[in-house]
C-alpha positions as a Markdown table, in Angstrom:
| # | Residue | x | y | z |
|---|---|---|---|---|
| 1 | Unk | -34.8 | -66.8 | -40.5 |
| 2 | Unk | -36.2 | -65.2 | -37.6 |
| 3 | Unk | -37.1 | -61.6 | -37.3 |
| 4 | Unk | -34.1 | -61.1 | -34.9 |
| 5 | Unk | -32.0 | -62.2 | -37.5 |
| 6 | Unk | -33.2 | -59.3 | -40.0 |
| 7 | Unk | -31.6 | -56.1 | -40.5 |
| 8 | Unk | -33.5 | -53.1 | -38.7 |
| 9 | Unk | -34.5 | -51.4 | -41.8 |
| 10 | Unk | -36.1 | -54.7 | -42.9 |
| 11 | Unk | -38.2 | -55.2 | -39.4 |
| 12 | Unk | -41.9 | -54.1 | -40.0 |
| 13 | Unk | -43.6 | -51.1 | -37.7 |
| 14 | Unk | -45.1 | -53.2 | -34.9 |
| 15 | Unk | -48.6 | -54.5 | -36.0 |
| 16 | Unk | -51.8 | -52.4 | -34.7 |
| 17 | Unk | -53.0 | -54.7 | -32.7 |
| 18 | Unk | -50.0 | -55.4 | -30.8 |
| 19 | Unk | -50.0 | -51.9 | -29.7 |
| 20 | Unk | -53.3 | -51.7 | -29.1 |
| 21 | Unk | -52.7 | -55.3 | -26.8 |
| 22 | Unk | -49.4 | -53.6 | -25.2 |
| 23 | Unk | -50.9 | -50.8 | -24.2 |
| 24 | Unk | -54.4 | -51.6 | -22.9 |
| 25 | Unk | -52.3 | -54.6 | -21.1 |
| 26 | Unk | -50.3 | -52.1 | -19.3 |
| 27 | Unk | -54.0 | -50.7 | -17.4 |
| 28 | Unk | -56.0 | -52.4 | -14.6 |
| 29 | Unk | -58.6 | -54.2 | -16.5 |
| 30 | Unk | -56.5 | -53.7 | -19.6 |
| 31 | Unk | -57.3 | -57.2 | -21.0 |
| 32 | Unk | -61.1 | -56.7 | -20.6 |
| 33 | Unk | -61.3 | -53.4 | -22.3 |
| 34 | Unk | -59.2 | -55.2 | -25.5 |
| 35 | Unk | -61.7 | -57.7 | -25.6 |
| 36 | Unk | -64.6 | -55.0 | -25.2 |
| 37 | Unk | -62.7 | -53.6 | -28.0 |
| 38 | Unk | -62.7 | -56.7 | -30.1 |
| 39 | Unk | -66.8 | -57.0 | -30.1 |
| 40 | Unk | -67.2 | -53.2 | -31.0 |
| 41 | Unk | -65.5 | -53.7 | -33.9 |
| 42 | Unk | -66.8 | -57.4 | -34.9 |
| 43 | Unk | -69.8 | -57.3 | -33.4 |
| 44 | Unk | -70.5 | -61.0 | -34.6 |
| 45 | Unk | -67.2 | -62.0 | -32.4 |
| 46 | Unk | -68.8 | -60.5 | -29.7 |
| 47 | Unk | -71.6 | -63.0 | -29.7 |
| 48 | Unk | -69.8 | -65.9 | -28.1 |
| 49 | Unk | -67.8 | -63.8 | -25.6 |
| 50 | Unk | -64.2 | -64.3 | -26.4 |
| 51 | Unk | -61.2 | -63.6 | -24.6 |
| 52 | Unk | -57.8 | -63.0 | -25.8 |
| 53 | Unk | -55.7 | -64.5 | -23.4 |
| 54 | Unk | -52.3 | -63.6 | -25.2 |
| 55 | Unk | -50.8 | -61.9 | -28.0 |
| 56 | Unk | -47.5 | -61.9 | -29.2 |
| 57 | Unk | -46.1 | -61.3 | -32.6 |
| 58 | Unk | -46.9 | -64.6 | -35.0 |
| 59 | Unk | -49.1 | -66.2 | -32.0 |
| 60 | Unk | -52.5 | -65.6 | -30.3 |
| 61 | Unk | -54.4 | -67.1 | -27.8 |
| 62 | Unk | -58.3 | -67.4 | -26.5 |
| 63 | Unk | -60.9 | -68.5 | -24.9 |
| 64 | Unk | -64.6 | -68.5 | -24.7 |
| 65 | Unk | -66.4 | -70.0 | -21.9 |
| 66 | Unk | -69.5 | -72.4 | -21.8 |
| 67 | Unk | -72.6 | -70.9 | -21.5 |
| 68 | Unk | -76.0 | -71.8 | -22.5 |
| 69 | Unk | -76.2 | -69.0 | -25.2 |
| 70 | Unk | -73.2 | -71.0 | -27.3 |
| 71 | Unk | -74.9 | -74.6 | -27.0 |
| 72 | Unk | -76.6 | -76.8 | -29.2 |
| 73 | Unk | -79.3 | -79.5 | -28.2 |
| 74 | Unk | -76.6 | -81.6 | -27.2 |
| 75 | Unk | -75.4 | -79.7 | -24.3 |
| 76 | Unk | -72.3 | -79.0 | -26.0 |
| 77 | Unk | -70.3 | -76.2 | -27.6 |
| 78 | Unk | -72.2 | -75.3 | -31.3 |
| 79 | Unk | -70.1 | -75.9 | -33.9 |
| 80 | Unk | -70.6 | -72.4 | -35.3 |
| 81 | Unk | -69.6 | -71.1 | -31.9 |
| 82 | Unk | -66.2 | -73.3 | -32.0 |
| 83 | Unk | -65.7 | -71.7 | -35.5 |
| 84 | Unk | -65.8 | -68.4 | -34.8 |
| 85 | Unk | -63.4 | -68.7 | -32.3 |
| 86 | Unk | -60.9 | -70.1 | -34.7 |
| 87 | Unk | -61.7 | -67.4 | -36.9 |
| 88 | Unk | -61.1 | -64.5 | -34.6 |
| 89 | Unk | -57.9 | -66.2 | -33.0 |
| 90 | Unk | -56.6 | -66.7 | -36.3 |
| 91 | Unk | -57.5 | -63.0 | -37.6 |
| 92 | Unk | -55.1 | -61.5 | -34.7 |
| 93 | Unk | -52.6 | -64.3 | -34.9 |
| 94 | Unk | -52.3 | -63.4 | -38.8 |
| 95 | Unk | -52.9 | -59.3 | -37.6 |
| 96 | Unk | -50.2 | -59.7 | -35.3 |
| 97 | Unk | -47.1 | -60.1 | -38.2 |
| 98 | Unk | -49.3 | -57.3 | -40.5 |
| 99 | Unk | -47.0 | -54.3 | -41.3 |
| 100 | Unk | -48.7 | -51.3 | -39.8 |
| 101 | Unk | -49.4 | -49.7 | -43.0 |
| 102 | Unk | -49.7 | -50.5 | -46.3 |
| 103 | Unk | -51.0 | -54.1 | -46.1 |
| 104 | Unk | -54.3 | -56.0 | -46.2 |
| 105 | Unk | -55.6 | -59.3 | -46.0 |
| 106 | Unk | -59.4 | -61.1 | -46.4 |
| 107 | Unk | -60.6 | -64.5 | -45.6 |
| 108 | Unk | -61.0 | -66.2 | -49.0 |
| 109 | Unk | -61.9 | -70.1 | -47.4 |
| 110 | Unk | -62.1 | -71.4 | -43.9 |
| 111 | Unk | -62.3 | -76.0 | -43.4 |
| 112 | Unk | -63.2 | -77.2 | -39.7 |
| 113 | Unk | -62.7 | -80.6 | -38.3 |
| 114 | Unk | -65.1 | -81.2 | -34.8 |
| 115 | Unk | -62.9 | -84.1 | -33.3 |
| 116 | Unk | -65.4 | -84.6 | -30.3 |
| 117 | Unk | -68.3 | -82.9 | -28.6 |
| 118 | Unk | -66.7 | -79.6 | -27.2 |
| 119 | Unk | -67.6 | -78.6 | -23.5 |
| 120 | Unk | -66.3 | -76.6 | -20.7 |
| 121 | Unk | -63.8 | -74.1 | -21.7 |
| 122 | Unk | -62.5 | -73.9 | -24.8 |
| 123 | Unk | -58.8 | -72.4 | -25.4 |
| 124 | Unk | -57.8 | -71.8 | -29.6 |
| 125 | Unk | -54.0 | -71.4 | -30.1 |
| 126 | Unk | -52.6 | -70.1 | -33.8 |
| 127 | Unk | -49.4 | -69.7 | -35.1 |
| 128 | Unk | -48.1 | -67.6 | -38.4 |
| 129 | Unk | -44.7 | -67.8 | -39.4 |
| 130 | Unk | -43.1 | -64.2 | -41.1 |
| 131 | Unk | -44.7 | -63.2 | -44.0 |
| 132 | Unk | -43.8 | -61.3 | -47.3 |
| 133 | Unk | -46.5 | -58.7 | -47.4 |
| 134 | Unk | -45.0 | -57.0 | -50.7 |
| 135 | Unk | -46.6 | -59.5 | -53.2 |
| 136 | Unk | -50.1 | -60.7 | -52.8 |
| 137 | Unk | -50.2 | -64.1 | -52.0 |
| 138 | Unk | -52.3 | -67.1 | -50.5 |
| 139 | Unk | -51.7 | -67.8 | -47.3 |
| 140 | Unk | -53.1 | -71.0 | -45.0 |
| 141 | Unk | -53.5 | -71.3 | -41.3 |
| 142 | Unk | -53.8 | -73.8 | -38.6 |
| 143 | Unk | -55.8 | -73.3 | -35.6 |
| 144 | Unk | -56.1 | -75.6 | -33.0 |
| 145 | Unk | -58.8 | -75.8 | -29.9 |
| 146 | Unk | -58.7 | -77.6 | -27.0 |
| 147 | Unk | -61.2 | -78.4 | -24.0 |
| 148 | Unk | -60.1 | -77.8 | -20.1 |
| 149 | Unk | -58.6 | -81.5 | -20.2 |
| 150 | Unk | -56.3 | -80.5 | -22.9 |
| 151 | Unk | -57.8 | -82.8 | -25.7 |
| 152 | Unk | -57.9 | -81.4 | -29.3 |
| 153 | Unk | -61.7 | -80.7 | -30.0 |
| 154 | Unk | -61.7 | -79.0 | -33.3 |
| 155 | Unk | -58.9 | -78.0 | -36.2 |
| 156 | Unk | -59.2 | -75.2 | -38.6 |
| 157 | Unk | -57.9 | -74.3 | -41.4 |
| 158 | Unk | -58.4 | -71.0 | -42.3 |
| 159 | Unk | -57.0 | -69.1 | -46.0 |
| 160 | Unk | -56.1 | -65.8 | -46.4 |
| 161 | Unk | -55.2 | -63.7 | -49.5 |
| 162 | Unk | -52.2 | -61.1 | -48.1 |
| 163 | Unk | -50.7 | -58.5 | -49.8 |
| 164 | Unk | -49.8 | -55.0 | -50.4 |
| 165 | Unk | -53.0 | -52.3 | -50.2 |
C-alpha cells in the first residue's frame, strides 16, 4: 500500500526535514544553506563535506566530492569517509517517512561492504519503505554508493530501532 492509497487521517504530518528541504529549496542558494544546516547540527557529517542532492519522502540522495582531506594512502576515498556518507544519507532517507511528532529512532548497528577503491565523486542513494512508527521496532536499511562511472563502490547496511517517543 502506498501512502496515496491511505485515508487522510491516516497520512503522517510531513517529516521535519522535508520541510526544512522544501523550504530552503524554494531560496537562491537554498540547497547550500540545508547542507550548512546539516554540519551545524552533526558536526562529524560536516567533515567530509556532503551534499544532499535530493529529498523526497522514503528517498534521499548525496554526494561528497574527492578531496585530499577524505583520502587514505591509496589515493582513494577512506573507508570511514564512504561510511559516513551512508550513514547520513540513510538518517534523512529514514527522517524523511518520520511522523513529525511523537517518534524517534537511533542507530543500533551499521555493516559496510567496499566493492572497489572509491574515487572521484561519490553519489549514495537510500530507500525506506512506509513505516509503522506506533510500535517500537527494528528496522534495516540499504544504502548504495556509486562512483562518477556509475559502478557500485560500497553497500551498507544500516539498523535502526523506530518507535513511538
Amino acid at each position: 500500500m502506498t501512502i496515496a492509497a491511505l485515508p487522510v487521517d491516516a497520512v503522517p504530518a510531513q517529516a521535519t526535514v522535508l520541510k526544512q528541504w522544501a523550504g530552503l529549496c524554494r531560496l537562491p542558494f537554498g540547497r547550500h544553506l540545508f547542507n550548512l544546516m546539516i554540519g551545524l547540527t552533526v558536526p562529524y557529517a560536516a567533515t567530509i563535506g556532503p551534499q544532499v542532492v535530493e529529498l523526497v519522502p522514503g528517498y534521499a540522495r548525496a554526494r561528497m566530492t574527492d578531496r585530499r582531506r577524505v583520502r587514505n594512502h591509496l589515493r582513494s576515498l577512506h573507508a570511514v569517509a564512504l561510511t559516513n556518507l551512508a550513514e547520513l544519507t540513510a538518517n534523512l532517507a529514514l527522517m524523511s517517512r518520520q511522523p513529525a511528532k511523537g517518534t524517534r529512532w537511533i542507530v543500533t548497528g551499521f555493516d559496510s561492504d567496499y566493492l572497489k577503491k572509491a574515487r572521484g565523486p561519490i553519489t549514495a542513494e537510500c530507500r525506506i519503505a512506509p513505516l509503522d512508527w506506533s510500535v517500537a521496532q527494528p528496522l534495516d536499511g540499504l544504502v548504495e554508493l556509486r562512483d562518477a562511472g556509475g559502478d557500485m563502490v560500497m553497500v551498507a547496511r544500516p539498523r535502526w530501532r523506530i518507535g513511538p517517543a
